[in-house]
SEMAR-441873 format. One line per field, with one value per residue (C-alpha): residue number from 1; chain; residue in one letter; y, z, x. Coordinates in steps of 0.02 Angstrom, whole numbers, plus 50000, padded with zeros to 5 digits. Each point is the difference from the previous one (the first is absolute). Example, Ala and Ser with C-alpha at 12.3 -4.5 7.8 and 13.67 -1.06 7.14 Angstrom:
// SEMAR-441873
k [1/2]
c [A/A]
r [A/S]
py [49775/50172]
pz [50390/49967]
px [50615/50069]
This chain:
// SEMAR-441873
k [1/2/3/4/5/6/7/8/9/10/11/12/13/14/15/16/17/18/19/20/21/22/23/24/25/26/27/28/29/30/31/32/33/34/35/36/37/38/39/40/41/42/43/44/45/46/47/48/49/50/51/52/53/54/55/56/57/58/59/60/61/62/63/64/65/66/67/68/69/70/71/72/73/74/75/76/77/78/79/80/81/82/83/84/85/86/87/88/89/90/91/92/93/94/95/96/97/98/99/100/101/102/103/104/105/106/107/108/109/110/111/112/113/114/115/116/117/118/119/120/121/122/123/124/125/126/127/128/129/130/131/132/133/134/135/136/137/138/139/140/141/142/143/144/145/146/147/148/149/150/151/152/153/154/155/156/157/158/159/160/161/162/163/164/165/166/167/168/169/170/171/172/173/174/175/176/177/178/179/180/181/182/183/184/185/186/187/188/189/190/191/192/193/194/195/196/197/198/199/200/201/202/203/204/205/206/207/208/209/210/211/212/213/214/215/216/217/218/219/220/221/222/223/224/225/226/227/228/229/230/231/232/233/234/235/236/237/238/239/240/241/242/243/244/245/246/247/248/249/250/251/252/253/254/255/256/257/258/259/260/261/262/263/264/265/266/267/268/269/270/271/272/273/274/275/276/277/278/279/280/281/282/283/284/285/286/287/288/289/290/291/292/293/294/295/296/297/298/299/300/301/302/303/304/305/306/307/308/309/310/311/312/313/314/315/316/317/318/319/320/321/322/323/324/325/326/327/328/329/330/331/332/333/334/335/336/337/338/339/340/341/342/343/344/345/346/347/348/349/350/351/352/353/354/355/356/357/358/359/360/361/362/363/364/365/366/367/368/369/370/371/372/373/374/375/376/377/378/379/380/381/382/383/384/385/386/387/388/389/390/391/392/393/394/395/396/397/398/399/400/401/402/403/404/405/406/407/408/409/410/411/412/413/414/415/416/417/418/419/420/421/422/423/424/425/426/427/428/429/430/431/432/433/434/435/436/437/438/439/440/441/442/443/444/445/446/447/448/449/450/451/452/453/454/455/456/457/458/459/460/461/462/463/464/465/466/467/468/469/470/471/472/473/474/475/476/477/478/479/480/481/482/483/484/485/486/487/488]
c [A/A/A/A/A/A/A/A/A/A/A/A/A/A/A/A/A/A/A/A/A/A/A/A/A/A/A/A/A/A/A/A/A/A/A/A/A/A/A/A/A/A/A/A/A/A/A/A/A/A/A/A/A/A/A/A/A/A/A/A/A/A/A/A/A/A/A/A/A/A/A/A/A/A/A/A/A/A/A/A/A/A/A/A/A/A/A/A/A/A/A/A/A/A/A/A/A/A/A/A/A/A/A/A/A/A/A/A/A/A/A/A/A/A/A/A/A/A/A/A/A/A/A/A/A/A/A/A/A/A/A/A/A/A/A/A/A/A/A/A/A/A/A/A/A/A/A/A/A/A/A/A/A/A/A/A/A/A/A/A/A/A/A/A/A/A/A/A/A/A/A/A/A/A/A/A/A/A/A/A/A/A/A/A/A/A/A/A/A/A/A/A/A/A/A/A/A/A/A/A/A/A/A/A/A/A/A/A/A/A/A/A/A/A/A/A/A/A/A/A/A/A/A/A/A/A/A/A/A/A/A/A/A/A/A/A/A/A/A/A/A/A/A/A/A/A/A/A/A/A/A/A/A/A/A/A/A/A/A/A/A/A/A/A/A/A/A/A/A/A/A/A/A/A/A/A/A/A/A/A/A/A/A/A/A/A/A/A/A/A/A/A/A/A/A/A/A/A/A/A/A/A/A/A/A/A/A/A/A/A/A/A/A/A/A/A/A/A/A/A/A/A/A/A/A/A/A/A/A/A/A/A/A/A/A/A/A/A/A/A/A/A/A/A/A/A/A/A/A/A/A/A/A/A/A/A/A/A/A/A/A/A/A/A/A/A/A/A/A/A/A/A/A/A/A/A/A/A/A/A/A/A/A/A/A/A/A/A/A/A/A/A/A/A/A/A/A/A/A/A/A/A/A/A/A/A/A/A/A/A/A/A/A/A/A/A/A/A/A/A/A/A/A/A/A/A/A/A/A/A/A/A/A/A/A/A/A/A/A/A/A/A/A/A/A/A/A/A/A/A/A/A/A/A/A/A/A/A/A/A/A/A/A/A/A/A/A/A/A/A/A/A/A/A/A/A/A/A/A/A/A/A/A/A/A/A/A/A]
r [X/X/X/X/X/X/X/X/X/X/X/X/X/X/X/X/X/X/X/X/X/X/X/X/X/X/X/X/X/X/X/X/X/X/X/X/X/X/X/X/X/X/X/X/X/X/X/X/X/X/X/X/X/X/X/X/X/X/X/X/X/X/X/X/X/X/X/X/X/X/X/X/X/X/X/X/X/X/X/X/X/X/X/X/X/X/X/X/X/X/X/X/X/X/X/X/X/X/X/X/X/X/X/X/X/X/X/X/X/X/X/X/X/X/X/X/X/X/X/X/X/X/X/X/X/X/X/X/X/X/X/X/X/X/X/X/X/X/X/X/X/X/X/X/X/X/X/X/X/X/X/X/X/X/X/X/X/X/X/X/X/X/X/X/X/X/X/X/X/X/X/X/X/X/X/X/X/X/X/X/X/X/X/X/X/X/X/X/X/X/X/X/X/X/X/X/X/X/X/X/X/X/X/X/X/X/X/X/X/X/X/X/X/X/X/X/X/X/X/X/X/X/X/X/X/X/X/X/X/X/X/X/X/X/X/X/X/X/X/X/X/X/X/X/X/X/X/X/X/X/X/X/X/X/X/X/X/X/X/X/X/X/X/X/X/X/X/X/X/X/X/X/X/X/X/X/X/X/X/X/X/X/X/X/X/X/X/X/X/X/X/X/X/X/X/X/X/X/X/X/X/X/X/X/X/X/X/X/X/X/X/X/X/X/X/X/X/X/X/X/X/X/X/X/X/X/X/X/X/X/X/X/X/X/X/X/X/X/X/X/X/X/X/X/X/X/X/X/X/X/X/X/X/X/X/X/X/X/X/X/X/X/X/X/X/X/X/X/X/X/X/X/X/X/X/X/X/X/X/X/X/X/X/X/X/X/X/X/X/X/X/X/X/X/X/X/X/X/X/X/X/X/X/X/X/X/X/X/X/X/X/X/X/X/X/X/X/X/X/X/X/X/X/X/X/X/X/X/X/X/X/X/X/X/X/X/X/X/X/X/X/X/X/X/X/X/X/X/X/X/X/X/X/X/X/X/X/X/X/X/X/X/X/X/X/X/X/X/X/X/X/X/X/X/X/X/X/X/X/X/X/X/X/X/X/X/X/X]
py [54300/49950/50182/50103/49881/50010/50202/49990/49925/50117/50129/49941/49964/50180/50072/49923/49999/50142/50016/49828/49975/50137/49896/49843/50080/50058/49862/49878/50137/49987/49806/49988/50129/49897/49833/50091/50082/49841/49882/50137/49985/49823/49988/50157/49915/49805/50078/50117/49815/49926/50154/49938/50137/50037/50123/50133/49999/50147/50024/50178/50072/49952/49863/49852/49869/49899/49820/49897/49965/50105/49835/50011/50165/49934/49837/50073/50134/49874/49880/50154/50031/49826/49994/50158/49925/49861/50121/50138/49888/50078/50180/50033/50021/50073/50069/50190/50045/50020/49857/50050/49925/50074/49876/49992/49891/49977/49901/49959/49995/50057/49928/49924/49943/49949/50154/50101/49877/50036/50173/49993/49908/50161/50140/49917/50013/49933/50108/49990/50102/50067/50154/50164/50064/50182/50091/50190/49979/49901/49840/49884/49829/49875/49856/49855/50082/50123/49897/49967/50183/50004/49848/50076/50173/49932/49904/50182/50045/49839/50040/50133/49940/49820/49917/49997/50185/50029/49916/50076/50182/49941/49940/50154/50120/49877/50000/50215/49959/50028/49841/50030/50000/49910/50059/49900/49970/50132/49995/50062/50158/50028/49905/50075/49995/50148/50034/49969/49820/49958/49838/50003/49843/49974/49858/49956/49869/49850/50030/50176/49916/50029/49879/50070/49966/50084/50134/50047/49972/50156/50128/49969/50008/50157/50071/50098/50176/50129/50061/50108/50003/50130/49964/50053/50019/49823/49899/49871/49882/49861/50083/50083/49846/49938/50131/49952/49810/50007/49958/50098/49908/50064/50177/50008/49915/50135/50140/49952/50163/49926/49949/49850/50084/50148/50124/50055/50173/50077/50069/49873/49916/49829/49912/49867/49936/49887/49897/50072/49913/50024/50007/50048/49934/50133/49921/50103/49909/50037/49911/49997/49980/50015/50090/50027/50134/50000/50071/50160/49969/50132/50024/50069/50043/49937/50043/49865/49884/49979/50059/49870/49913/50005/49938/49969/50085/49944/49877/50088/49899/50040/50076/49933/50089/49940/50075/50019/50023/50060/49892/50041/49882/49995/49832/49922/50142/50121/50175/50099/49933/50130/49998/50005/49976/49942/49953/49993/49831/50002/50129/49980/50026/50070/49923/50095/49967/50083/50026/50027/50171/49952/50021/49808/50057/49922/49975/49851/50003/49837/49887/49862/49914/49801/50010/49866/49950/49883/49837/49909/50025/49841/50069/50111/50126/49911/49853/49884/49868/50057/50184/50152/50036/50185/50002/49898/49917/49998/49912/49879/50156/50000/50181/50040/50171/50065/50191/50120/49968/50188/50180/50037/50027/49853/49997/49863/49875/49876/49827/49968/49820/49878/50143/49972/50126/50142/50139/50141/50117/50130/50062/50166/49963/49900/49830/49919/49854/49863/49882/49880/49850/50089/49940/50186/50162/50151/50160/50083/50070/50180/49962/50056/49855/49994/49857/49844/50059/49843/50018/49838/49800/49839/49888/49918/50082/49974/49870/49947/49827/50048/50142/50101/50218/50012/50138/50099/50165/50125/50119/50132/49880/49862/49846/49974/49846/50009/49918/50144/50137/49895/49864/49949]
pz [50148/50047/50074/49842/49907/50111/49995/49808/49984/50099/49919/49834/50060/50068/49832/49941/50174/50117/50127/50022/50027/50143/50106/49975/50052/50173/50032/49991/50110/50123/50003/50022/50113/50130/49967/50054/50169/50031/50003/50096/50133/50035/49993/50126/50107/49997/50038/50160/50044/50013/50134/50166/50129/50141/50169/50076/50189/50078/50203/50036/49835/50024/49867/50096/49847/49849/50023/49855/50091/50117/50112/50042/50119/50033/50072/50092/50080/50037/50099/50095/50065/50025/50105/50117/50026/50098/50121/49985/49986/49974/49922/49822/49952/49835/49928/50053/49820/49835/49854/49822/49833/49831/49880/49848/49845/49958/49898/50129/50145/50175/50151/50172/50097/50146/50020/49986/50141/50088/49989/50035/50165/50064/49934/50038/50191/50073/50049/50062/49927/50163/50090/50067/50149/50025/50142/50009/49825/50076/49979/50159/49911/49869/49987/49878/49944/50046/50058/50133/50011/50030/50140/50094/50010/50045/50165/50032/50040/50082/50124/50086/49913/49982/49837/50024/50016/49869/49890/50046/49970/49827/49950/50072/49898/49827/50052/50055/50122/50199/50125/50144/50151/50135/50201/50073/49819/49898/49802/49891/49912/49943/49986/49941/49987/50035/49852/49813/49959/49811/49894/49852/49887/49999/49944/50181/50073/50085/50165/50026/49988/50149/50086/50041/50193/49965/49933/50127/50140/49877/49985/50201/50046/49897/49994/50131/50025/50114/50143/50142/50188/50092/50181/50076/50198/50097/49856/50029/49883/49995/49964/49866/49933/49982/49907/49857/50024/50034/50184/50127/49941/49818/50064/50083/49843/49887/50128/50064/50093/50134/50136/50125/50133/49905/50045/49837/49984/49956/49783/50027/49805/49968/49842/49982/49816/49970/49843/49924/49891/49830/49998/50141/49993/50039/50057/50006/50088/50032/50176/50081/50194/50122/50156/50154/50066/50213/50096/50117/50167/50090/50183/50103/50189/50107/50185/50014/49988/50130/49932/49969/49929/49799/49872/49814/49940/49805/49959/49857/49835/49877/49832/49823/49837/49839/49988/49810/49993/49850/50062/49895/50022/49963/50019/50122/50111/50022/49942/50001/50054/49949/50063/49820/50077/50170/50018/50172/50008/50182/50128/50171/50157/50129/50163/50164/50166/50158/50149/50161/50095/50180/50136/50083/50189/50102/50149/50005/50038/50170/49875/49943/49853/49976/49899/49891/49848/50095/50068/50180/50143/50022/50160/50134/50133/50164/50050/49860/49986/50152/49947/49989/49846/49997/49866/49883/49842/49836/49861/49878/49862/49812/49986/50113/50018/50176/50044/50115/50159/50004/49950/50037/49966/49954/50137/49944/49833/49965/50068/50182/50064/50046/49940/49821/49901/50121/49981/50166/49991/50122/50018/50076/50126/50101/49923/49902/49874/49936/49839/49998/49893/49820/49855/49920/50066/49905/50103/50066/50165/50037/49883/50052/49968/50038/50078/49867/49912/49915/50087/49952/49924/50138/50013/50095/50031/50177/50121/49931/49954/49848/49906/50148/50078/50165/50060/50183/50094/50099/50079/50091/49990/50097/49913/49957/49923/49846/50001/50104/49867/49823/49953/49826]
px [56229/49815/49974/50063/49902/49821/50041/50044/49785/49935/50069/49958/49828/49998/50000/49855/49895/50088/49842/49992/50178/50020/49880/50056/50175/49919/49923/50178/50095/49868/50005/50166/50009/49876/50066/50177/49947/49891/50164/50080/49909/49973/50174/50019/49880/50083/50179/49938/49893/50182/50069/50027/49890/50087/49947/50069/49977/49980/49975/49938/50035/50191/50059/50051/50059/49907/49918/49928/49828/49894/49982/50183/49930/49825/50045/50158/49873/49873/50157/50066/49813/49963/50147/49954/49839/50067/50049/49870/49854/49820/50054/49968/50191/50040/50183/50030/50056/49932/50075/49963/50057/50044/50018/50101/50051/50174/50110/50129/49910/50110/49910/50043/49866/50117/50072/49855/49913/50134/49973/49825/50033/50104/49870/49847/49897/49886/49849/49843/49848/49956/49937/50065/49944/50039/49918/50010/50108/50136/50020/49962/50034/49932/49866/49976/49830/49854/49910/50122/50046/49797/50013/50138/49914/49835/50088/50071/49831/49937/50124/49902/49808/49930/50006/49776/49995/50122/49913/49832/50095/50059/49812/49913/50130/49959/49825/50005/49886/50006/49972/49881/50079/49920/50026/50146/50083/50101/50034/50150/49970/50172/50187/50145/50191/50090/50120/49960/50044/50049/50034/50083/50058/50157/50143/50080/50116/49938/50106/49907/49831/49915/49863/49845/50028/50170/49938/49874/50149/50087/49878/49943/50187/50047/50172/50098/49954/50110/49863/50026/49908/49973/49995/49848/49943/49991/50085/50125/50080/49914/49837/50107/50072/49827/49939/50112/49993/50169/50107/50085/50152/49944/49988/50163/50081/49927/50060/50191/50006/49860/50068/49931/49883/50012/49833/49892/49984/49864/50022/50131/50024/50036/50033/49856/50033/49883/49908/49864/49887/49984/49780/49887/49830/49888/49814/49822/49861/49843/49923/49867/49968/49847/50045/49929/49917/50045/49829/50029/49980/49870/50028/49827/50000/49843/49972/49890/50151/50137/50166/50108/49854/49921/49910/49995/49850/50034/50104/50150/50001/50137/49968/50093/50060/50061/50180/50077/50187/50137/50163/50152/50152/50163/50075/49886/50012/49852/50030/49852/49821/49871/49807/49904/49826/49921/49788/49950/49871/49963/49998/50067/49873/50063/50029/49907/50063/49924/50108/49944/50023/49914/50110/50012/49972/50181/49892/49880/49836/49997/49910/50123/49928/50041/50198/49953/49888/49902/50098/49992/50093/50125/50067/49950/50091/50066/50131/50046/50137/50078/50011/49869/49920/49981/49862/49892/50035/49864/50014/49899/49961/50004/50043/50174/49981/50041/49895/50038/49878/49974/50085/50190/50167/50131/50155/50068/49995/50138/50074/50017/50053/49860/49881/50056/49916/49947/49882/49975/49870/49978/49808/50043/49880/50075/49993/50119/49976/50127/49991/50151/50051/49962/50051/50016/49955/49930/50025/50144/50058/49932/49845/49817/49875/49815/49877/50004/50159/50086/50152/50083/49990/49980/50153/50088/50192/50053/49979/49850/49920/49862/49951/49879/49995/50072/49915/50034/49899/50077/49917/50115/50153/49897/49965/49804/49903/49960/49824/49969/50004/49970/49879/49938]
């Protein structure tokens, strides 16, 4: 009734006023227009307020169920890794898979957080986020980081290098700037492994973690590799064996068909499967070394010497050079050593020795010279203690030489009873001279020597009571004194 009657005016008001009226018509549709949308909304916006939100779980991409509240997954996720922790204390542990939500509002909400814990608790691992090691693009084993993948390869090398010259490598490359080398020391100029080594992040289980001393054990131990010998000239097999660190026992394990005793043959083959490790470490150093130059030796003849007799004209003195070597390594063993430079510092002199060329004449000349370096005569020729003393003894000197009295040829030089030490020397002339109780003698039978030849040391071998020459002269066989031919 109220509407017919509002649209009944504005009609009637239209005839009189028909501009006016068309806006005043526009502008009420529009106002109730906006106050309509307006309550729409607010009451759009209170009733999706009152929706319960719930979350899709999904593991991976695959759906695993519907919980009311995303801390029904976080806190289950943070027990299951506090848990694992216990036991794999000090790596950063994390799950292996991926948990994302979807959420959703809905009027009758379907949920069950127990069941989808449950769930959780059988597709959910524990990982670590750890480190691949793949050397020569297979994969060796895994670490708890890089920079325990870094630790363990660095001990690699410090197996064949010290950690100080390691170190001094690694700041010479940063620095690009060659050490000195000083003589007697050597420097690194190069490490490296022999395959590629790569690490790669990667989600990984605790129980394949490897230690860093664990891992180094690995890659030094290596993996079994089929290897043949070939039996070569000489070898036997033990030195065979320890060619390949392995035993005999090994060997004949790894070839059933030897037989105990069994002869090698030479080309023979025999299965020597053996580790090989997974990284060489191949060392360049540079060293340097001061060597010595030996003096030459340069022999000159003199006839004013006798022969068997010479002398040092210049004394040899030995020369030096500075020696700079390329050694290449493999493992701690040398490979190659290569001469890269050499500076002579000192030259040698060389030593000059003259050697006598006169002929020592076998026949003496009938003057006997005094057999001693000085000294007194203790006892003289004739009866003593009940017995006869067939020469004289001297002694009292500083310098124990004993001479030859005068040219000849040695008959006889060696031990003879009471004599001890005994020298014979016979003067082709008739005479003959003997030098007994020695402590050493210095020539030989059959040997020429001339007048004041040191022929031997004083001692006292024999029956003798002191250090003192027994000396005798015989002239055609007869015995002669002494006094009667030498005097000092």
């Amino acid at each position: 009734m109220w509407f017919r009657k509002a649209n009944a005016a504005l009609n009637k008001n239209a005839d009189h006023q028909p501009r006016k009226n068309s806006l005043w018509k526009k502008i009420a549709l529009t106002t109730c227009l906006g106050v309509g949308i307006t309550f729409g909304s607010v009451y759009a916006d209170n009733i999706e307020s009152q929706i319960p939100t719930v979350y899709h779980v999904y593991v991976d991409g695959e759906h695993l169920g519907i919980v009311d509240d995303k801390k029904v997954v976080q806190e289950h996720v943070e027990e299951k890794i506090d848990t694992a922790e216990q036991k794999h204390k000090d790596l950063p542990l994390t799950v292996g898979e991926e948990v994302t939500y979807v959420p959703e509002k809905m009027f009758r909400p379907a949920f069950n957080n127990k069941q989808l814990v449950q769930s959780l608790e059988d597709e959910l691992s524990i990982k670590v986020d750890g480190v691949k090691i793949e050397i020569a693009g297979k994969t060796v084993g895994f670490m708890a980081s890089k920079d325990q993948a870094d630790q363990a390869l660095k001990k690699i090398k410090t197996q064949y290098i010290s950690s100080e010259k390691l170190k001094a490598f690694e700041k010479m490359s940063t620095e690009q700037k060659e050490q000195p080398v000083d003589i007697g020391d050597s420097t690194i100029i190069d490490v490296s492994l022999s395959e590629k080594v790569s690490l790669s992040n990667e989600k990984i289980s605790p129980k394949d973690i490897l230690s860093v001393n664990d891992m180094v054990k690995l890659l030094k131990q290596g993996v079994l590799t089929d290897q043949i010998h070939t039996v070569k000239e000489g070898e036997v097999l033990g030195e065979i064996a320890s060619l390949y660190n392995l035993s005999s026992k090994d060997i004949k394990g790894l070839n059933p068909d030897l037989k105990d005793n069994e002869l090698l043959q030479i080309g023979q083959e025999l299965n020597v499967t053996d580790y090989e490790p997974y990284l060489d470490v191949h060392v360049t150093e540079k060293k340097r070394v001061e060597k010595t130059l030996e003096y030459d030796t340069e022999i000159r003849e003199s006839d004013e010497l006798y022969k068997g007799e010479q002398e040092v004209k210049q004394e040899g003195q030995d020369g030096s050079k500075n020696m700079e070597y390329e050694i290449n390594k493999t493992n701690g063993k040398v490979i190659r050593e290569t001469v890269i430079n050499e500076e002579t510092t000192k030259e040698p002199v060389t030593k000059v020795v003259v050697k006598g060329t006169k002929v020592i004449p076998s026949r003496g000349t009938g003057n006997f010279k005094w057999p001693a370096v000085g000294g007194v005569i203790t006892s003289k020729q004739g009866n003593r203690w009940g017995a006869y003393h067939k020469g004289i003894d001297i002694a009292g000197v500083s310098d124990r030489s004993i001479l030859a009295a005068d040219n000849g040829v040695v008959t006889e030089a060696g031990r003879d009873g009471g004599y001890g030490n005994k020298v014979v020397i016979d003067h082709n002339n008739g005479y003959k001279t003997i030098y007994a109780h020695l402590s050493s003698i210095k020539v030989s039978t059959g040997q020429t020597v001339k007048s004041g030849q040191s022929i031997g040391e004083m001692g006292t071998t024999g029956h003798s009571t002191g250090v003192h020459l027994h000396f005798e002269v015989y002239k055609n066989g007869s015995l002669e004194n002494p006094l009667s031919h030498v005097s000092q």
